[in-house]
Z-matrix of the N, CA and C atoms (Angstrom, degrees):
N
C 1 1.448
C 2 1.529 1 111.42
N 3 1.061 2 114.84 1 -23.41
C 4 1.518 3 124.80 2 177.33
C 5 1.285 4 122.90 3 -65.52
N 6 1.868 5 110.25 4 -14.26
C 7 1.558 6 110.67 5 -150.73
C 8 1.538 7 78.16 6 -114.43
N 9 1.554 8 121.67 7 -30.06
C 10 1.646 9 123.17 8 -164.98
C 11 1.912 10 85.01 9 -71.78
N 12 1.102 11 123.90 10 -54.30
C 13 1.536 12 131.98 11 -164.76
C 14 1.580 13 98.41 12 -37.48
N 15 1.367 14 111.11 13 -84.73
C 16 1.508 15 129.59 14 168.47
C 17 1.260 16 119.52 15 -44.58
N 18 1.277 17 138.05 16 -22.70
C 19 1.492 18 138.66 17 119.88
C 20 1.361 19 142.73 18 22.86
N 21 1.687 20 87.93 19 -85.40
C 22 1.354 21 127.83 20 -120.48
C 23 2.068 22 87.31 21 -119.35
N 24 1.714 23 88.39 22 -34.33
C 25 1.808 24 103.39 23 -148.40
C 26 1.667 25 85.52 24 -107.71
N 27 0.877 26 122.32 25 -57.17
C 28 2.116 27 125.44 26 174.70
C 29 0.927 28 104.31 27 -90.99
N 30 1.286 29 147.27 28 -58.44
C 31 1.984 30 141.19 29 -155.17
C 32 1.262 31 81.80 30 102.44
N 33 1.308 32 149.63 31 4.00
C 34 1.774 33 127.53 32 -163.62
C 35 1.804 34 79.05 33 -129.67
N 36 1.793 35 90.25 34 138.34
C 37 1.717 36 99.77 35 151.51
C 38 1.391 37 105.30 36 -129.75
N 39 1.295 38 123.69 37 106.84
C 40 1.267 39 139.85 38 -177.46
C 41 2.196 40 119.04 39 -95.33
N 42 1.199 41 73.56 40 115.70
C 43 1.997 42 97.08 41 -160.62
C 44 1.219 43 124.84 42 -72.10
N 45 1.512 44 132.31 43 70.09
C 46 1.235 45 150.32 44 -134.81
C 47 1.618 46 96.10 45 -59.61
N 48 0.894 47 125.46 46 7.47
C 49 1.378 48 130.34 47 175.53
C 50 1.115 49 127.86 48 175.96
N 51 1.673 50 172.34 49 171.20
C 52 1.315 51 152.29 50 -81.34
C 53 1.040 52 95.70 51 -114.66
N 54 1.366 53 125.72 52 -47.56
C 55 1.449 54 163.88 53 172.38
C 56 1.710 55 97.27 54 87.94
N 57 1.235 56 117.74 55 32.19
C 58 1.082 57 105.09 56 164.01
C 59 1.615 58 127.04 57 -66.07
N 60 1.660 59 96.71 58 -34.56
C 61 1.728 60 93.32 59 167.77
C 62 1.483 61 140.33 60 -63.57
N 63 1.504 62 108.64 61 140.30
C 64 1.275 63 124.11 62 -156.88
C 65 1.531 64 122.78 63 -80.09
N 66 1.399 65 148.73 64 148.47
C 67 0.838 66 135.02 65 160.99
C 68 1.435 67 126.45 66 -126.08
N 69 1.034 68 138.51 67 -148.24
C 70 1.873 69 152.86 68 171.79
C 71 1.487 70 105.59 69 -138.12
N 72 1.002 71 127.15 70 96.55
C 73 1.308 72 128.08 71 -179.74
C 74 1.549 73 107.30 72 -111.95
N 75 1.276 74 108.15 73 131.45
C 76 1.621 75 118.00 74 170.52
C 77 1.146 76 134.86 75 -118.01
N 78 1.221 77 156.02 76 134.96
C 79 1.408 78 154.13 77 154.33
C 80 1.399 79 107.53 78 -38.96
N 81 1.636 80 123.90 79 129.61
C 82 1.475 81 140.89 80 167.26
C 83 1.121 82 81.27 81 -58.48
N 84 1.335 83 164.50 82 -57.50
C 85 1.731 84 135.57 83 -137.30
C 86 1.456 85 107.87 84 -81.04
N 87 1.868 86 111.96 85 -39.35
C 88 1.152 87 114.63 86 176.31
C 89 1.456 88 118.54 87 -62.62
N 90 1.580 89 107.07 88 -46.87
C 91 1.475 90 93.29 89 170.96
C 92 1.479 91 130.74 90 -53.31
N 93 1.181 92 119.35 91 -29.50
C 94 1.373 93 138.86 92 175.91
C 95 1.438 94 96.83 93 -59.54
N 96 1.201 95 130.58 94 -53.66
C 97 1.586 96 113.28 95 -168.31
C 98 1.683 97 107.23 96 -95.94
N 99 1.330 98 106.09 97 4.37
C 100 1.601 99 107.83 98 176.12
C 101 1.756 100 89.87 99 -76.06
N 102 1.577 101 115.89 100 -83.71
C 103 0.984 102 112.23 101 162.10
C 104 1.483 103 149.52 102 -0.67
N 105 1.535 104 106.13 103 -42.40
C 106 1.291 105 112.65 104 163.66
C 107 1.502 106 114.60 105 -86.05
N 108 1.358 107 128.71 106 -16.73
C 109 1.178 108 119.77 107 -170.35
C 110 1.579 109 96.96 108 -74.62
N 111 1.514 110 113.98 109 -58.21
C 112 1.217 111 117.96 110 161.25
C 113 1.385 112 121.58 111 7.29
N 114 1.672 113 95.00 112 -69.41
C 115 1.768 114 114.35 113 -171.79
C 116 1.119 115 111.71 114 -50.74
N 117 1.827 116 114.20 115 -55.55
C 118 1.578 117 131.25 116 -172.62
C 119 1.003 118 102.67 117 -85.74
N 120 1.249 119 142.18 118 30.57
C 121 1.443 120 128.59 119 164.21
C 122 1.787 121 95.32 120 -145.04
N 123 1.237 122 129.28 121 29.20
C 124 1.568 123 133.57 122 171.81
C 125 1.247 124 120.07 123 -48.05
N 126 1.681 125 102.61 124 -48.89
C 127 1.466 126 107.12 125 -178.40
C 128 1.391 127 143.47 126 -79.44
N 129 1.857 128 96.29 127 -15.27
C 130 1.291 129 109.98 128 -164.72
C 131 1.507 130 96.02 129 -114.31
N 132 1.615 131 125.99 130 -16.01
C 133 1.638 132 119.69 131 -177.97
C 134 1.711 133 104.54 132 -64.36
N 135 1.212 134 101.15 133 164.67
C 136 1.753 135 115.47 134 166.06
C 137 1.633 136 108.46 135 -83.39
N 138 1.145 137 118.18 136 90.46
C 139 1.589 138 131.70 137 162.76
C 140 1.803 139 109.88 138 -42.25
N 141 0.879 140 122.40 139 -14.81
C 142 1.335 141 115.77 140 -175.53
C 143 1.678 142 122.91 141 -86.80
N 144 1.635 143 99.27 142 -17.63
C 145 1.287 144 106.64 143 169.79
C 146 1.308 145 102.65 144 -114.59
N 147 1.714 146 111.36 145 178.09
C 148 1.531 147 145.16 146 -169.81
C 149 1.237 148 82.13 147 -97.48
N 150 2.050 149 103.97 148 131.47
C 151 1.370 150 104.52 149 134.04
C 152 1.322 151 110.78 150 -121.58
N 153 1.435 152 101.33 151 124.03
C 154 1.785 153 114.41 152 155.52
C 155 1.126 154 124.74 153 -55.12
N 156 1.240 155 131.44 154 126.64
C 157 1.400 156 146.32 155 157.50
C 158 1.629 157 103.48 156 -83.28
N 159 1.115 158 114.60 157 130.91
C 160 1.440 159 151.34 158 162.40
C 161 1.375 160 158.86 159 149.61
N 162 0.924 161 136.73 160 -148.02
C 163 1.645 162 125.10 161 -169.39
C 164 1.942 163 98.09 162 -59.12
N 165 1.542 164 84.91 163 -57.60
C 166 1.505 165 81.88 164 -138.72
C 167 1.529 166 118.78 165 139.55
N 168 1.335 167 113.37 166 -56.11
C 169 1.714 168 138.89 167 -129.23
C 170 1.959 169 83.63 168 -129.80
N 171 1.459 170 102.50 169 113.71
C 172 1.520 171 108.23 170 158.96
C 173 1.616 172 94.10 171 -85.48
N 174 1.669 173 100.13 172 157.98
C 175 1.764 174 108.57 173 -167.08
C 176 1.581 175 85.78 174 -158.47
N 177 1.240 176 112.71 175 138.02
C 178 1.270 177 117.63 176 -171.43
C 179 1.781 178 94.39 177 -111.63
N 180 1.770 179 99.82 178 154.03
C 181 1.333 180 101.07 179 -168.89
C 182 1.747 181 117.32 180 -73.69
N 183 1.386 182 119.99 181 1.68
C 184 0.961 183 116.73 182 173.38
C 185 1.724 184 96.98 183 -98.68
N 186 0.877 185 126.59 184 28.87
C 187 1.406 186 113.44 185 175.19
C 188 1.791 187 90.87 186 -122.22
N 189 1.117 188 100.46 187 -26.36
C 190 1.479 189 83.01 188 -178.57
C 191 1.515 190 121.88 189 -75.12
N 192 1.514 191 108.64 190 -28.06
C 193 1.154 192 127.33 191 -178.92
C 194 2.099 193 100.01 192 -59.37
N 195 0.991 194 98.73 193 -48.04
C 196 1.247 195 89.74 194 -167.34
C 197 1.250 196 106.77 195 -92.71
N 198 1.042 197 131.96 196 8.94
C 199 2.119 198 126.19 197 149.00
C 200 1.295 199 88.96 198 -82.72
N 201 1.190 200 147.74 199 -17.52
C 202 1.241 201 115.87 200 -179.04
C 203 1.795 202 111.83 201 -103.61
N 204 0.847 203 117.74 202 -24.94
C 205 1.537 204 127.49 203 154.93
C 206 1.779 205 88.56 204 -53.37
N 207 0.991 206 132.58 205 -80.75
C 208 1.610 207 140.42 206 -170.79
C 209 1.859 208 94.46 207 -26.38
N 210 1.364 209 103.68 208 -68.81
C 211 1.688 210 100.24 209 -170.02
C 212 1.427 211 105.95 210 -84.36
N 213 1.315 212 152.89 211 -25.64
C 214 1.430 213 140.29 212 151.98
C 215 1.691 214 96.40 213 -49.25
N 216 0.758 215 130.29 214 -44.81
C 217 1.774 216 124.06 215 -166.04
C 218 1.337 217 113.21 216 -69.88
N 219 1.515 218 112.57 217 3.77
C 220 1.599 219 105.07 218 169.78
C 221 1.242 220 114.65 219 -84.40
N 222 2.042 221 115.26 220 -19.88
C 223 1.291 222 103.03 221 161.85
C 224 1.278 223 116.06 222 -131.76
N 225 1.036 224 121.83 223 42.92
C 226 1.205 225 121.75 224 171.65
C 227 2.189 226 110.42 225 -158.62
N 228 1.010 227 128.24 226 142.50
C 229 1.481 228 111.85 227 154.47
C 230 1.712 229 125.05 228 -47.98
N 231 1.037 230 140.58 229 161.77
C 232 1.119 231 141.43 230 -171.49
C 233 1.637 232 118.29 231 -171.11
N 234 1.319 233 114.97 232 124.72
C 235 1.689 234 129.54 233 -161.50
C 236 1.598 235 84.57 234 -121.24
N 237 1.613 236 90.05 235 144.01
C 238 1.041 237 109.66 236 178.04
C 239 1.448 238 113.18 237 -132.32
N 240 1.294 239 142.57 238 126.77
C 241 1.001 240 146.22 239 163.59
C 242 1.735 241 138.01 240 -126.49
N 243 1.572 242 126.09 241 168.45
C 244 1.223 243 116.94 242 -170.40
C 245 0.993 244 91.64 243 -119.73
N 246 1.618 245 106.10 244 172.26
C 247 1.770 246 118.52 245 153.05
C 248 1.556 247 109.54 246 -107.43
N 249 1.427 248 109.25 247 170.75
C 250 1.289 249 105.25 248 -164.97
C 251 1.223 250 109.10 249 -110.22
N 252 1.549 251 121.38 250 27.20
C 253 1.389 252 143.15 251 174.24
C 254 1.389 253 98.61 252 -95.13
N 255 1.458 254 109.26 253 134.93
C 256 1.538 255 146.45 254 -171.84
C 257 1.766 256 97.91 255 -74.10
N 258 1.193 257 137.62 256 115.10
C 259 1.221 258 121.26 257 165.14
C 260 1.764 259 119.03 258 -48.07
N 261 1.269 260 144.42 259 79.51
C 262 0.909 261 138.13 260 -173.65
C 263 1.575 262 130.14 261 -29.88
N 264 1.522 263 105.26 262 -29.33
C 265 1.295 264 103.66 263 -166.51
C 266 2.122 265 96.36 264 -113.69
N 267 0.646 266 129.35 265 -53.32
C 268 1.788 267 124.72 266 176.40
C 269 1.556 268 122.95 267 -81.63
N 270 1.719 269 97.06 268 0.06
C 271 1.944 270 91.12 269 178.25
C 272 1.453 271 104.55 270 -73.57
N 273 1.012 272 101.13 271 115.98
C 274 1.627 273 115.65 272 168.15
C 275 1.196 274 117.79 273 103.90
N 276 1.658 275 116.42 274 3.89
C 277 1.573 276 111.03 275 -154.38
C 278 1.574 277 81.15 276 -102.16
N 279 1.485 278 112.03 277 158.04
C 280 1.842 279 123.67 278 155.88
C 281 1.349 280 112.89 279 -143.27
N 282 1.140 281 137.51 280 112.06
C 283 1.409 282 117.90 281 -164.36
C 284 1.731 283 78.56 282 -118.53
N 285 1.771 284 98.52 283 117.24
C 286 1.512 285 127.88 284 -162.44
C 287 1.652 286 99.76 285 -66.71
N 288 1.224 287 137.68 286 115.34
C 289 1.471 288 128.48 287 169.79
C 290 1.702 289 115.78 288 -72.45
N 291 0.675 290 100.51 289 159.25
C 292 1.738 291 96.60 290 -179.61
C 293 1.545 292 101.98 291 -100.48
N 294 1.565 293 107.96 292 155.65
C 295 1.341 294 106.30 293 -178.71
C 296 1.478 295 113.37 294 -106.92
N 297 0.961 296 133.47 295 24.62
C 298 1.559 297 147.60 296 125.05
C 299 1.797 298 95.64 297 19.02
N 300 1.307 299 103.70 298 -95.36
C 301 1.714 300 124.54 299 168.29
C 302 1.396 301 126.93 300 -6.97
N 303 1.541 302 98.40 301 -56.81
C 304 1.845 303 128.57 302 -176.05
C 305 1.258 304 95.49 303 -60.79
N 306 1.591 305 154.21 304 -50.25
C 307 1.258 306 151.86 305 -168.19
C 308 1.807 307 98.56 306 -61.51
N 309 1.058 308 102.39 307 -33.45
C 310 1.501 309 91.91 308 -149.37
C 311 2.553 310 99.49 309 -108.67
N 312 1.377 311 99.13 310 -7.20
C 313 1.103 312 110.70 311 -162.95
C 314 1.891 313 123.77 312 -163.99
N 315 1.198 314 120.56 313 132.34
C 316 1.105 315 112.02 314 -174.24
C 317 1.899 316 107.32 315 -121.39
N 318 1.205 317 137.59 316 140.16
C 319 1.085 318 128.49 317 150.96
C 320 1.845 319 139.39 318 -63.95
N 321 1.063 320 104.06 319 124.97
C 322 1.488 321 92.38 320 -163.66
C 323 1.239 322 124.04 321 -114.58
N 324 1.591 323 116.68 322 -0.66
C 325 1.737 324 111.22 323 158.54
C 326 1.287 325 119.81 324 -104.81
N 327 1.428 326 114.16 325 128.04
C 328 1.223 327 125.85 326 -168.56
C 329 1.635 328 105.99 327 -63.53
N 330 1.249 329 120.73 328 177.13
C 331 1.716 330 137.46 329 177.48
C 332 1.477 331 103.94 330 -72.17
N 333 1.183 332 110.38 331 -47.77
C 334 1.732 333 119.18 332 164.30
C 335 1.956 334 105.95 333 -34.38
N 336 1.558 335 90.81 334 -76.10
C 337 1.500 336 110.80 335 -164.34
C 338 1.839 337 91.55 336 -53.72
N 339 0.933 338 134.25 337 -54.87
C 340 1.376 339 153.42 338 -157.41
C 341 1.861 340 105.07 339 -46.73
N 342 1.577 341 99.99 340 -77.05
C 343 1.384 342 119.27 341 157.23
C 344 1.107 343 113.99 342 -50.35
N 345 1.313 344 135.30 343 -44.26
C 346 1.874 345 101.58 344 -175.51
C 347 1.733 346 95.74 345 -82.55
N 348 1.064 347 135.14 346 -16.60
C 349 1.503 348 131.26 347 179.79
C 350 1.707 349 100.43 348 -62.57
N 351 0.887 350 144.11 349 -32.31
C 352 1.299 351 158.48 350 144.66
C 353 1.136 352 122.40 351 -62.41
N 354 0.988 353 138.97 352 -36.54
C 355 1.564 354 135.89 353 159.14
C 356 2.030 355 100.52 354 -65.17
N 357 1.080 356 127.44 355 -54.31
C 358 1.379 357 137.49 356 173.50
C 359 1.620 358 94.08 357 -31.43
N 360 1.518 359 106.62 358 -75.04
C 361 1.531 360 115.01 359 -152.17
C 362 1.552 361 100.40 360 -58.14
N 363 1.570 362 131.37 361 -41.56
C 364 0.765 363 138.32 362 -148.85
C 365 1.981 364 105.05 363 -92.45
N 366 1.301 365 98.88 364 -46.82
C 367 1.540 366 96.05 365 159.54
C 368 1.323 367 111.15 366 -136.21
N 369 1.977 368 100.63 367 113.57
C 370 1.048 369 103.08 368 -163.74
C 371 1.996 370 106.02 369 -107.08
N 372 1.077 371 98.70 370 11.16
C 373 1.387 372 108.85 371 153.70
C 374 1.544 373 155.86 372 -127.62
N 375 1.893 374 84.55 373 39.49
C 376 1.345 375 97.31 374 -164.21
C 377 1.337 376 84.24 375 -114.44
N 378 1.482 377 111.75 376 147.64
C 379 1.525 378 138.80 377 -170.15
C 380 0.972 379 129.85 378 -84.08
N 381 1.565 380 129.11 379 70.51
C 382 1.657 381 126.35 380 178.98
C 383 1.095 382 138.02 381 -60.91
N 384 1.633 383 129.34 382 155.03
C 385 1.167 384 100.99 383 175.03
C 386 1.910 385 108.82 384 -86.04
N 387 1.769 386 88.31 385 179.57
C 388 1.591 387 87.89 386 -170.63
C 389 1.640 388 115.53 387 78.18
């Protein structure tokens, strides 16, 4: 929401650090129905393991920056930039999720779909094209 703000409000999203580091990013709706499967399937899952909820999909923060420059840029221009500071605390880190989850559930809005759903909520009277 920070990158739609700066967007949306300057045309500039400026990358507090390389943004080479990666993340798992999910949609609240998906988690919501991951979660519920969870519920409806209590009795019959294997309790002995972890299931992770998430993408799936490592996405690095300069990629996010620029789908969202991508969907702010339908109405507006939009610059994107980094800093050349190392995130100190997640450069390099991945802590691997297990796919436990994937048997039982898939996520289904993309980072695309995700971000403009957030750009929507957030300005809900600004004029896209399409």
């Amino acid at each position: 929401s920070d990158f739609v703000r700066m967007a949306q409000e300057t045309g500039h999203i400026h990358i507090k650090t390389t943004g080479l580091e990666e993340r798992q990013f999910l949609w609240v709706g998906d988690c919501v129905k991951a979660l519920r499967t969870l519920e409806e399937q209590r009795f019959s899952i294997d309790k002995t393991v972890d299931y992770d909820i998430t993408s799936g999909q490592w996405v690095s923060i300069q990629q996010v920056a620029a789908t969202v420059a991508n969907v702010v840029g339908e109405v507006r221009p939009v610059k994107v930039t980094a800093s050349k500071q190392r995130d100190q605390v997640q450069d390099g880190v991945k802590n691997e999720p297990n796919d436990n989850m994937f048997k039982l559930w898939k996520p289904e809005t993309t980072l695309r779909e995700g971000i403009t759903e957030i750009y929507r909520e957030m300005y809900p009277t600004t004029e896209r094209a399409g």
